[in-house]
DRENVO-410388 format. One line per field, with one value per residue: residue number from 1; residue in three letters; x negated, y negated, z of N, C-alpha, C in turn. Coordinates in pm, 1 decimal. Atoms other than C-alpha are relative to their C-alpha. Example, Ala and Ser with C-alpha at 12.3 -4.5 7.8 and 13.67 -1.06 7.14 Angstrom:
<atoms>
k: c(1;2)
r: c(ALA;SER)
n_c1: c(-89.0;82.0)
n_c2: c(119.0;119.0)
n_c3: c(0.0;-6.0)
ca_c1: c(-1230.0;-1367.0)
ca_c2: c(450.0;106.0)
ca_c3: c(780.0;714.0)
c_c1: c(-90.0;77.0)
c_c2: c(-120.0;-109.0)
c_c3: c(0.0;73.0)
</atoms>
This chain:
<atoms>
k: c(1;2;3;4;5;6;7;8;9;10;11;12;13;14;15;16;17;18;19;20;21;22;23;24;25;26;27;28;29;30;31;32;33;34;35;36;37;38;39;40;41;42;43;44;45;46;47;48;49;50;51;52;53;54;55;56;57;58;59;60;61;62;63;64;65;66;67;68;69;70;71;72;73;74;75;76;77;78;79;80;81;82;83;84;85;86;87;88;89;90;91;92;93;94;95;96;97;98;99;100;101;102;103;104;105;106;107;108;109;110;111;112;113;114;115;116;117;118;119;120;121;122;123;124;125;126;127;128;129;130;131;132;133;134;135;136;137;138;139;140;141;142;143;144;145;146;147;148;149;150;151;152;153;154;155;156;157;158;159;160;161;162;163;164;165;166;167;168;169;170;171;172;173;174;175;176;177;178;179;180;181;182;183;184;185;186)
r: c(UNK;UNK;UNK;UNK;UNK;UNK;UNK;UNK;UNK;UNK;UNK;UNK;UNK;UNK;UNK;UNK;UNK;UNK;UNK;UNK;UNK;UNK;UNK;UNK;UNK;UNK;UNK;UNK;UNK;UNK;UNK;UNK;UNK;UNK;UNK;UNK;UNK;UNK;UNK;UNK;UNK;UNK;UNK;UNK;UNK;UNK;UNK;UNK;UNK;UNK;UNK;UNK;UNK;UNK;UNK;UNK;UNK;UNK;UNK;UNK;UNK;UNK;UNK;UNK;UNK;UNK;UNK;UNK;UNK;UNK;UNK;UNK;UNK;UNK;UNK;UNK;UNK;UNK;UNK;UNK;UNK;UNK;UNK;UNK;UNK;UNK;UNK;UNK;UNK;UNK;UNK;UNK;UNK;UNK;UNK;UNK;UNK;UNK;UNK;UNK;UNK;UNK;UNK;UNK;UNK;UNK;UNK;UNK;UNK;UNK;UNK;UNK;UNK;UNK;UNK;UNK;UNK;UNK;UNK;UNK;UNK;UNK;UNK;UNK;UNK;UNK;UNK;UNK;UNK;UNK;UNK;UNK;UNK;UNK;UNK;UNK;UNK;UNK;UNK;UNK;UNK;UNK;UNK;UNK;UNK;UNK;UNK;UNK;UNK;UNK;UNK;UNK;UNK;UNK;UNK;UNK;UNK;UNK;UNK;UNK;UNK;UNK;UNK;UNK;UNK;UNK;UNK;UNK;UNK;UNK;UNK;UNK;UNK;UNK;UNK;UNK;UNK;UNK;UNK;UNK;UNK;UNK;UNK;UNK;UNK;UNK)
n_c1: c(7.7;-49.9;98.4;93.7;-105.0;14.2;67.2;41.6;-32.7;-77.0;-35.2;1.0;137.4;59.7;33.9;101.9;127.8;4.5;-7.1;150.5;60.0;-95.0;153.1;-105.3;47.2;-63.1;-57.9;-75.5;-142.3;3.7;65.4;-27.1;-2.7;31.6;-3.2;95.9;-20.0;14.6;-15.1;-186.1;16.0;-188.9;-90.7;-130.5;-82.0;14.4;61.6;41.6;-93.2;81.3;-46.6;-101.5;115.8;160.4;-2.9;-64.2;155.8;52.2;-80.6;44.2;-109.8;-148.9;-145.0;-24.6;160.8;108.6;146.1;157.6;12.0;4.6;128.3;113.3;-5.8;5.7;135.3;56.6;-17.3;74.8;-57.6;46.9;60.6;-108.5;49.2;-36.0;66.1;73.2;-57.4;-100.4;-42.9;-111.7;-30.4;-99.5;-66.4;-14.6;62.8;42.1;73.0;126.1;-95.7;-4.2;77.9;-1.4;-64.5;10.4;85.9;-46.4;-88.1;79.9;48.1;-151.6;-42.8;123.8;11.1;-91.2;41.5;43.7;-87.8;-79.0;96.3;-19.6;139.2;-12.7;124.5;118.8;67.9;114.9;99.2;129.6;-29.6;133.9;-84.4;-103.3;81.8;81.4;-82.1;-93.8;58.9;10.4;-115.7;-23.7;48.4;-34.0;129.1;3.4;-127.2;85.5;80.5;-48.1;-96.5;99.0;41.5;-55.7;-72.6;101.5;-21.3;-104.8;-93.8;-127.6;-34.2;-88.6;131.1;-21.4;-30.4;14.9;67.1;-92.3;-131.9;60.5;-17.0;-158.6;-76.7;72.5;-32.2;-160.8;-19.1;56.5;-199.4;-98.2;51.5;69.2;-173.5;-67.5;69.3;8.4;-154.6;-42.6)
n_c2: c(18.3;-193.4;-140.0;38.8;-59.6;-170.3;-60.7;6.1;-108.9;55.4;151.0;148.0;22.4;125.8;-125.4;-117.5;36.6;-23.1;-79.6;-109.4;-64.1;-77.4;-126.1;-13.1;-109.9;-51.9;-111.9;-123.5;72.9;144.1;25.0;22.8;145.3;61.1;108.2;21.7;21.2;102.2;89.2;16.2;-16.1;29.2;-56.1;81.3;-96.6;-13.5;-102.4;-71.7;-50.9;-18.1;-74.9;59.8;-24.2;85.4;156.6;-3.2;-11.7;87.1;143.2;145.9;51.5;86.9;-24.3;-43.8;-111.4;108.2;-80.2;38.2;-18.4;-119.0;-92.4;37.1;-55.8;-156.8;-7.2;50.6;-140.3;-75.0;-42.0;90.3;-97.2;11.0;-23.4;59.9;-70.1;90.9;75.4;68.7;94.3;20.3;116.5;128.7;89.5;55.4;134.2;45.9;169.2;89.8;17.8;-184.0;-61.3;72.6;-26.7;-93.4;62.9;76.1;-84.8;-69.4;104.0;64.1;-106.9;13.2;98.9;-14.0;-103.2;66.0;93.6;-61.8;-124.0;-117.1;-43.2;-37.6;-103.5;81.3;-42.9;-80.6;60.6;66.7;147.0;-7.3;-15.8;102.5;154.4;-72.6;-9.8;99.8;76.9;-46.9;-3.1;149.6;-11.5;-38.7;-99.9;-126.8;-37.9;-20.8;-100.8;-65.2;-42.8;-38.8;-149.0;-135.7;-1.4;-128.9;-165.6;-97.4;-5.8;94.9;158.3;88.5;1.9;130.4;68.8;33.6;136.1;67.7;-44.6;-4.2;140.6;0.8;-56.3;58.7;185.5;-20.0;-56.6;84.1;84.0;-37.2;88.8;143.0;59.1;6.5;32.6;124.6;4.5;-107.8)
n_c3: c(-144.3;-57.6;40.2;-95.1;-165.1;2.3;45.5;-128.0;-94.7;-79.9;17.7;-37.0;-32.2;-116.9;-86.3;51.9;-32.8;-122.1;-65.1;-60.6;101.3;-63.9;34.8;106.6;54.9;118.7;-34.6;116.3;93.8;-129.3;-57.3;-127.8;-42.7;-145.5;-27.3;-122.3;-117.9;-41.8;72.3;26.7;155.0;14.4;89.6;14.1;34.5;83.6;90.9;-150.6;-81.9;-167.0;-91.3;-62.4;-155.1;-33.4;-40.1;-173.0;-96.8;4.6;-98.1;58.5;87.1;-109.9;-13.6;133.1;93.9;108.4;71.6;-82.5;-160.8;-28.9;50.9;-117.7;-124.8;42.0;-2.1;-137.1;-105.4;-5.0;135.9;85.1;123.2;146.7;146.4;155.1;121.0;118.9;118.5;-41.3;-61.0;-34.9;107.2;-121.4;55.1;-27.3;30.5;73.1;-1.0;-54.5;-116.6;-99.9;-82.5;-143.1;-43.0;-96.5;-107.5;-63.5;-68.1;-59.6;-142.8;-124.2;-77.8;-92.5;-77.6;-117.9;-88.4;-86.4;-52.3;-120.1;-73.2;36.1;29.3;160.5;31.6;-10.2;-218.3;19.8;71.9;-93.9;38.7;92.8;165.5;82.5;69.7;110.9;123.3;29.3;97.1;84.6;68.7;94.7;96.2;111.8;19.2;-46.5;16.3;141.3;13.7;-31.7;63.1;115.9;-46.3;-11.3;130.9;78.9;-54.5;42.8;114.8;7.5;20.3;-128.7;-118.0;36.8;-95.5;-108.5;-31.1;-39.7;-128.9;-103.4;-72.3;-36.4;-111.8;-118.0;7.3;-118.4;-137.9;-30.3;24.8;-92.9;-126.4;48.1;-17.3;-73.1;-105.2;9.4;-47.8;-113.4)
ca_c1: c(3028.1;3209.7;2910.3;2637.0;2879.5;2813.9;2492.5;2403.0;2546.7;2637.5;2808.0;2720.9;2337.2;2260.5;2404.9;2200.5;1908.6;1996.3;2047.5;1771.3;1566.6;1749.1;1493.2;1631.6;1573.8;1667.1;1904.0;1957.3;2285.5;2266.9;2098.5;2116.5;2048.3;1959.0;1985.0;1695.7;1761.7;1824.1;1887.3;2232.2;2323.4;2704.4;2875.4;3152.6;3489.1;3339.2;3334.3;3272.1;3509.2;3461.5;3590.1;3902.3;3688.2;3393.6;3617.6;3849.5;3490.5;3346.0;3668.2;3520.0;3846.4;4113.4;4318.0;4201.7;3894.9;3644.9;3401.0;3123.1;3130.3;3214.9;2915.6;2689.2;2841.3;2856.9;2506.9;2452.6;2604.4;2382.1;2624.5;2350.0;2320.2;2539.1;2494.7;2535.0;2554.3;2313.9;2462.1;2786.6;2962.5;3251.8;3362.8;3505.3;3734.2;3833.9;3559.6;3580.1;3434.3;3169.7;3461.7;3603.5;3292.2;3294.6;3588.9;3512.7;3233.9;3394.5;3653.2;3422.6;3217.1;3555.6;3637.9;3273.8;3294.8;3629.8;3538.4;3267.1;3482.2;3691.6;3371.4;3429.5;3102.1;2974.4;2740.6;2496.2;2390.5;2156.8;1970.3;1639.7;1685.6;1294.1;1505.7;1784.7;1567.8;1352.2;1669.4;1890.7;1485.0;1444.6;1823.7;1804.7;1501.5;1503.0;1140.5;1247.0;1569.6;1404.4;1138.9;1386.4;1651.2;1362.8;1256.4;1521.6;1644.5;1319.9;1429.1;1755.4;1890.7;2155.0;2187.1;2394.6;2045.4;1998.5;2231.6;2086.6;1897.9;2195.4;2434.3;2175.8;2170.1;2535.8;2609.3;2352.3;2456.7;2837.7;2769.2;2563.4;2892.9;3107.8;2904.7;2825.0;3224.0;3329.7;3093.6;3136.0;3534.0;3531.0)
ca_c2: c(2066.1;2442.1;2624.0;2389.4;2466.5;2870.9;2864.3;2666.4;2914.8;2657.3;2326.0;2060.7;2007.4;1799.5;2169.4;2368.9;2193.7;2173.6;2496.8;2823.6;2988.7;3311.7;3685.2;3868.6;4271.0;4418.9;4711.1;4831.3;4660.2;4401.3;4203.6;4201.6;3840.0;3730.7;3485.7;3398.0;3421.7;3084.8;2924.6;2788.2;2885.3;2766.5;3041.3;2905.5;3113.2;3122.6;3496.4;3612.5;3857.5;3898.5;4192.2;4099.8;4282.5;4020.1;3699.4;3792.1;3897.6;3600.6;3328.3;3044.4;3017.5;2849.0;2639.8;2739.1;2959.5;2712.9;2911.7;2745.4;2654.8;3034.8;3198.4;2997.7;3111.9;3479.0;3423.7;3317.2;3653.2;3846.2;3896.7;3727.4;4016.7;3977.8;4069.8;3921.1;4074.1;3924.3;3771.0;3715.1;3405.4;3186.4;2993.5;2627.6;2524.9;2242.9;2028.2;1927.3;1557.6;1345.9;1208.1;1564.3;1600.9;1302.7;1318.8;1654.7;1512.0;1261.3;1470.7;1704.9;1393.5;1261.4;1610.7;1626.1;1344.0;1399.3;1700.2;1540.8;1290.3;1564.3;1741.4;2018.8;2208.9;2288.3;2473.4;2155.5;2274.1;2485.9;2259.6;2062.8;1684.2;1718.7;1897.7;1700.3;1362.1;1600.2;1671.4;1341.6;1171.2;1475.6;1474.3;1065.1;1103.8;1196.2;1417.7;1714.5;1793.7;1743.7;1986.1;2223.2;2198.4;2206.7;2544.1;2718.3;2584.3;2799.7;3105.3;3133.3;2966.4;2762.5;2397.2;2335.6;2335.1;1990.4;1822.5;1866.1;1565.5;1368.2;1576.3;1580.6;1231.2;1152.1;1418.8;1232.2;876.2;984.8;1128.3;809.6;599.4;782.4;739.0;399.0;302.4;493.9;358.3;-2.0;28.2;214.4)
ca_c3: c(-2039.1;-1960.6;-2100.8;-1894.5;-1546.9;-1658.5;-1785.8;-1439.6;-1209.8;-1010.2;-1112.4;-946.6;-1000.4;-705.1;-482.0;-717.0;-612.2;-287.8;-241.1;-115.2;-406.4;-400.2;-360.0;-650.3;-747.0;-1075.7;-1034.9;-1395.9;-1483.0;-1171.7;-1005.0;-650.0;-493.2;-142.0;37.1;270.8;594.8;754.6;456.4;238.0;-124.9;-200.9;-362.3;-486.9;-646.4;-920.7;-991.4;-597.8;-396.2;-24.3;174.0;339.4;696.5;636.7;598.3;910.8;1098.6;960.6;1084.2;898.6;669.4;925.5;830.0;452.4;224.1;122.9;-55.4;-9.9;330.8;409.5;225.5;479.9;753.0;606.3;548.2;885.1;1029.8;842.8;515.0;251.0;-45.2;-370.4;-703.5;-1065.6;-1392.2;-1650.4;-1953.1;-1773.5;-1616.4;-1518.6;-1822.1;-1625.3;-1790.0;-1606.8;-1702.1;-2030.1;-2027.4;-1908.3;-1715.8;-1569.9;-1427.5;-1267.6;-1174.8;-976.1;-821.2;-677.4;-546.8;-398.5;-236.1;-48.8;36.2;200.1;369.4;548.7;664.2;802.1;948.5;1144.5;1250.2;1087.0;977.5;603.6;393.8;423.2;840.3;632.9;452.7;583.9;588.8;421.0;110.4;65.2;42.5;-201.9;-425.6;-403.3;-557.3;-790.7;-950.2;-1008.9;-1189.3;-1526.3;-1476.0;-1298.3;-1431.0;-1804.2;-1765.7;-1580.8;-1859.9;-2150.8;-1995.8;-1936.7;-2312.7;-2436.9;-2224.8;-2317.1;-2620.1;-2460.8;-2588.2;-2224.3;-2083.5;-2251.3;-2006.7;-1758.5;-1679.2;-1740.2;-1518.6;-1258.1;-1235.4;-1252.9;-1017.7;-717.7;-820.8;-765.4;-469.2;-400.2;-496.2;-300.6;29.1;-24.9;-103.8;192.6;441.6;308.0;343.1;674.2)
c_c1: c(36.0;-118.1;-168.5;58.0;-36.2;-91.1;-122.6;-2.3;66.8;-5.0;-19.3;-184.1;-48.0;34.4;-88.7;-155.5;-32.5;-14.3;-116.2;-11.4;26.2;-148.1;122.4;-84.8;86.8;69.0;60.4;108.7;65.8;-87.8;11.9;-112.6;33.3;-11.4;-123.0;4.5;-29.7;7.8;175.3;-21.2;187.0;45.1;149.7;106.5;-13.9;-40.1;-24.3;103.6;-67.7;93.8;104.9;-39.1;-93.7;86.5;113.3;-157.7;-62.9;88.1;-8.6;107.9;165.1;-20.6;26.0;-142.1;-51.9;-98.9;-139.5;-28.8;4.0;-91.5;-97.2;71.4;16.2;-156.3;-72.2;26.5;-42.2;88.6;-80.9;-49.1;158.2;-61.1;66.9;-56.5;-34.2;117.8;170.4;28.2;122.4;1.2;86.5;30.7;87.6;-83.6;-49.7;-64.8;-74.8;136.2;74.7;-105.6;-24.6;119.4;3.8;-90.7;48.6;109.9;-80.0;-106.1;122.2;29.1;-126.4;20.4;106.3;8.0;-117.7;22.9;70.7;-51.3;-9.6;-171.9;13.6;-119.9;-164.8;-102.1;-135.5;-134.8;-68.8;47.6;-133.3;74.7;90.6;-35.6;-91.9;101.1;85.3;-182.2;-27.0;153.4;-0.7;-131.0;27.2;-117.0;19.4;84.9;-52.8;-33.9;93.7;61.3;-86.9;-21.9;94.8;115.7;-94.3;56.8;110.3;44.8;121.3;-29.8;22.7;-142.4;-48.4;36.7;-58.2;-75.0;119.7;112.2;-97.8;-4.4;93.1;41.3;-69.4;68.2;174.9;-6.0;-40.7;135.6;52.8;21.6;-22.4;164.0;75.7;-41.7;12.1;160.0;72.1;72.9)
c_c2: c(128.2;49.4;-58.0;21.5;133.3;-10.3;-66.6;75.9;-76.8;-126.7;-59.0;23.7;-58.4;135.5;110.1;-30.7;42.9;174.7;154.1;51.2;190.1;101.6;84.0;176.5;46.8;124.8;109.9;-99.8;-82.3;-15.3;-50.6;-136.2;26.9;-104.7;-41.1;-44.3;-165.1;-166.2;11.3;3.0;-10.7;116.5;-28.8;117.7;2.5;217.9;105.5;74.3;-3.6;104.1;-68.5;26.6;-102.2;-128.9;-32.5;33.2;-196.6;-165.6;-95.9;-42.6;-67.9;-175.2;81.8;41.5;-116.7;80.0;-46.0;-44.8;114.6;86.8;-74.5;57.2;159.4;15.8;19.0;117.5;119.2;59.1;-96.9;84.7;-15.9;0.8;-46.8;88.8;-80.8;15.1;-32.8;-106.2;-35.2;-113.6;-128.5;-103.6;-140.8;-130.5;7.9;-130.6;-33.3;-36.0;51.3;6.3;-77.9;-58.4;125.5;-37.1;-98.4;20.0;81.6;-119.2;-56.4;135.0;47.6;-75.5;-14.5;102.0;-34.2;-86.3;66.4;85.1;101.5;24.1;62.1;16.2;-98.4;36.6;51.3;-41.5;-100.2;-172.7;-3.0;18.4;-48.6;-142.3;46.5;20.2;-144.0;-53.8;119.8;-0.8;-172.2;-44.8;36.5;154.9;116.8;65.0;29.2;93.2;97.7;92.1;24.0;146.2;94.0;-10.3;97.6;82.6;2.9;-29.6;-132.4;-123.8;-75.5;-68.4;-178.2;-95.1;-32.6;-84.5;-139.0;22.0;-22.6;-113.3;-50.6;54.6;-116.7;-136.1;9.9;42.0;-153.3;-80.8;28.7;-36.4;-127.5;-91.8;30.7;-54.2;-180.6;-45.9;35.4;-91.9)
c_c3: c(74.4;-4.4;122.2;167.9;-34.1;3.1;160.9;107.3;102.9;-62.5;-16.8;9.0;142.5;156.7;-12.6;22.0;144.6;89.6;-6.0;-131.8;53.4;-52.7;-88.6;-52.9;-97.3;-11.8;-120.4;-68.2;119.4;6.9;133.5;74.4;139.4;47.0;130.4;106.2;76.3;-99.2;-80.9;-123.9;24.9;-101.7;35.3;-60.1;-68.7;-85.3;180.1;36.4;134.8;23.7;84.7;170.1;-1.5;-13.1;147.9;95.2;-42.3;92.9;-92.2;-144.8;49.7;-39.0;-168.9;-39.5;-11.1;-10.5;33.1;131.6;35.1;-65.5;87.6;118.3;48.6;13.4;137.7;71.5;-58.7;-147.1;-104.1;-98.4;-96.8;-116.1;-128.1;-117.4;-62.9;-96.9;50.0;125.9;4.8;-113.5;85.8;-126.4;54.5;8.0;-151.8;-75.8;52.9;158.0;88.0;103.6;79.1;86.2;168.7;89.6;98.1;110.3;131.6;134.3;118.0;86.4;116.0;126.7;116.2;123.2;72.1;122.5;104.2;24.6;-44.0;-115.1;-177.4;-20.3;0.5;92.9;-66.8;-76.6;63.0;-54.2;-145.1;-185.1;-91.6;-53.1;-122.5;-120.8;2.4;-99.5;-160.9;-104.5;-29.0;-60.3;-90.6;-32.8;27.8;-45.7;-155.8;-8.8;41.5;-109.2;-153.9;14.5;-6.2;-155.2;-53.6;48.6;-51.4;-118.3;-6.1;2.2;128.6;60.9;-5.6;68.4;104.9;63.3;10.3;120.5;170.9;85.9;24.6;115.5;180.2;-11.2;15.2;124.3;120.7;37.6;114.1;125.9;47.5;39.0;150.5;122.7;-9.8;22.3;117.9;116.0)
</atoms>
């Protein structure tokens, strides 16, 4: 479950869907990554620094950092270039189980949702209603996530890739849950 969280880049399938198809130039021993103007890609702390000038300019960390909420709104002021080295990642160790991970999900949906709750804005603003009804039916299928994780098992090698049809769907159907429980208890 660690090595499918790395070899994803991001996590939680159901944000990695959600989030912009990044423009990407090869720099030698990076790869410098964009973010397309007007659109939301969650970088999370997985591996990111920010300039201590761009997250005081930016603001969007009062009363606390949330990573991904604050790379959309970096984005949004015109900070959307970052670079990754190939063959390295963030080993996450904090999810070693089926149940870890849904665990975090679940976490992550409540923590959504409250912040919703006290208005407070998040890296979602950037995403099209059109896309998100496009990834909540593509992640609780089994079709898109399949072919995804078949493919990118040919390209690279890694086994994690495998999961992903199951995580994909788990991750949407907790999120499903979540909403569902807190809207029926409210």
């Amino acid at each position: 479950f660690n090595t499918y969280s790395m070899v994803a880049n991001i996590a939680d399938p159901f944000s990695r869907q959600l989030a912009a198809s990044l423009n990407k130039k090869n720099k030698g021993n990076y790869i410098e990554l964009t973010i397309p103007e007007g659109c939301s890609y969650p970088l999370g702390a997985n591996g990111f620094l920010w300039r201590r000038s761009i997250i005081e300019e930016v603001g969007a960390y009062k009363p606390k950092f949330e990573e991904s909420n604050f790379s959309y709104f970096a984005a949004k002021m015109g900070y959307r270039k970052f670079a990754r080295v190939p063959g390295y990642g963030i080993y996450h160790y904090h999810i070693d189980s089926l149940h870890d991970f849904i665990q975090k999900r679940l976490k992550i949906g409540n923590k959504f949702l409250n912040r919703k709750d006290e208005k407070k804005r998040t890296w979602l603003e950037g995403v099209s209603r059109g896309r998100f009804v496009f990834s909540v039916i593509y992640c609780s299928t089994f079709i898109g996530p399949l072919v995804e994780g078949l493919f990118n098992f040919v390209k690279t090698g890694q086994k994690a890739w495998l999961l992903h049809p199951l995580m994909s769907f788990i991750s949407v159907v907790t999120y499903i849950y979540v909403f569902a429980i807190r809207r029926i208890f409210r």
